[in-house]
N, C-alpha and C positions, 0 to 999 in steps of 0.2 A: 741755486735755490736760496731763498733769503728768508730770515724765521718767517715772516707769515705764508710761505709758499711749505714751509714743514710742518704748521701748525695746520694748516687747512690739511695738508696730506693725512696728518694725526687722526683729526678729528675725523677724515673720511674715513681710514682703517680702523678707528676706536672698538668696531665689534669682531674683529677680523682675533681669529685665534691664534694668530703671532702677531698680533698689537707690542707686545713687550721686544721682539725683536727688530721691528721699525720704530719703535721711542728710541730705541739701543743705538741705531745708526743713526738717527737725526741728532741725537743730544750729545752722542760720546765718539763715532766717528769711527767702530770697528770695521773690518773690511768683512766682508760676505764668510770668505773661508776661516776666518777667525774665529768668528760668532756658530759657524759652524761646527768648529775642534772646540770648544769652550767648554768644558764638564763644568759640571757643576760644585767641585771644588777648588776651583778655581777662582769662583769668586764671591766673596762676606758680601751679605746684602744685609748685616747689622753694622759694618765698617762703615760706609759700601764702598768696595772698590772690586774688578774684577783684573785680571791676570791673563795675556796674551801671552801664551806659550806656544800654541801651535797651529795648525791652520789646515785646511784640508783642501786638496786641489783634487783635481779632472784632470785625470792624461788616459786616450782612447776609452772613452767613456765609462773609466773604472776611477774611484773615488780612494784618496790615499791622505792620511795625517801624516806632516810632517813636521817639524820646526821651521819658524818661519827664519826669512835671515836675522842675525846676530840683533842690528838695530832696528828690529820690530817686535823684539822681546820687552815686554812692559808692563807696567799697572797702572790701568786706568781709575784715578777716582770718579765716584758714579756722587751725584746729587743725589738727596732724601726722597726726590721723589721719582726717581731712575729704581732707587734701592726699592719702593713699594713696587712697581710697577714690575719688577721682577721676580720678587716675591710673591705678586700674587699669579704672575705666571708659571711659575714655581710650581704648588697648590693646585694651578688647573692643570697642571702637564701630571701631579701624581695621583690628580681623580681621575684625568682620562686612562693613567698607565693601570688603576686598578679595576675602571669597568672594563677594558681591554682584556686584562688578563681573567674577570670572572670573580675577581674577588668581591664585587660588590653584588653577584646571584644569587 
């Protein structure tokens, strides 16, 4: 894929409610199971840089975090505008988590 071939991808998912998770792999290059195990202290989006510590794989169709090997443990810095883009996915992930839970009734 060559930038214009991620840009067009972008711009097709721009309203897709994991937009910030496809910016994430096109710009910065995490693997699927990573972006996965990623809490959210893991990674400063006033820095911005976010921290691969661990990853979550599929064995017999049960889901399991584990540490990835030794040389995939890293910090990626993230571009200003990687850091927005996250943030405000951030924000939509903690309205959706409170009209889910009824706090917003």
């Amino acid at each position: 894929m060559d930038s214009g071939d991620g840009g067009r991808f972008l711009d097709f998912v721009r309203q897709d409610r994991h937009y910030a998770l496809w910016h994430t792999f096109v710009f910065l290059g995490p693997r699927r199971g990573e972006m996965c195990a990623l809490p959210w202290s893991e990674a400063s989006l006033t820095a911005p840089w976010m921290r691969i510590s661990a990853q979550t794989v599929e064995v017999a169709y049960h889901m399991y975090d584990e540490a990835p090997k030794a040389d995939s443990v890293r910090t990626i810095s993230m571009t200003e505008e990687s850091g927005r883009v996250l943030a405000a996915h951030r924000v939509a992930q903690d309205t959706e988590r409170a009209e889910w839970s009824g706090e917003n009734a």
